[in-house]
Structure formats: C-alpha cells, structure tokens
C-alpha positions, 0 to 999 in steps of 0.5 A: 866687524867680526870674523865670523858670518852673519847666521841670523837668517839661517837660523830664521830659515824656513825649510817647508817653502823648498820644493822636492827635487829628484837628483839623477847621477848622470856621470859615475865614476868607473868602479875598481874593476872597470878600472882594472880592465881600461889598461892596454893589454901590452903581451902582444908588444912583448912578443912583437918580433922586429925581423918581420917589419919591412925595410923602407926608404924615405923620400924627401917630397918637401925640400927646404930652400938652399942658402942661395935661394934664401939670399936671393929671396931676402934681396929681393924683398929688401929691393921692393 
C-alpha cells in the first residue's frame, strides 16, 4: 500500500458530463465599515449621571424555608 491516492480516475475524468451551475452568495461577511458602525455608541454611559437614579427598597416575595421547617419536613418524609 502507498501513502499517496489513487489518481487514475481523476486523470480519466471527463469535465464535459458536468452541468452548469449558477452560485448565489446568500450570506456575506460585513465589510470594514459596517464593521465599524455595529460598536455600541458608549458616550451616553460616560456622562451617565448616577445622583438622578431613584432609591429603591427591595422586597424579599419568596422566602427560603427556616431550619425549623427544613427538620420538620425531613422527619416527616423519613416517617412516610
């Protein structure tokens, strides 16, 4: 056996037997200056001013269980 492939049939080939195709380039890459423009304009961040945000007070809506409830429910489930 040799390393290199089997090039018989290529050389054989017959190019005439291929139809015509027409090739439609569906997804193109950006060019530079669309690149360019796709960057977030950050100079509104950069004169953002901190003292017009409102205080707020967060509310805890789902508590985690206490220990107590945690034993409970463990000796319960080890009784059924």
């Amino acid at each position: 056996m040799s390393d290199k492939p089997d090039l018989s049939e290529v050389e054989t080939f017959d190019k005439s037997k291929l139809k015509k195709t027409n090739t439609e380039v569906k997804n193109t890459l950006p060019s530079n200056e669309n690149k360019m423009s796709d960057k977030p304009d950050l100079s509104e961040v950069e004169t953002f001013d901190k003292a017009k945000l409102k205080k707020t007070n967060t509310e805890v809506k789902n508590t985690l269980p206490s220990k107590e409830t945690i034993q409970q429910e463990k000796e319960h489930n080890e009784r059924t």
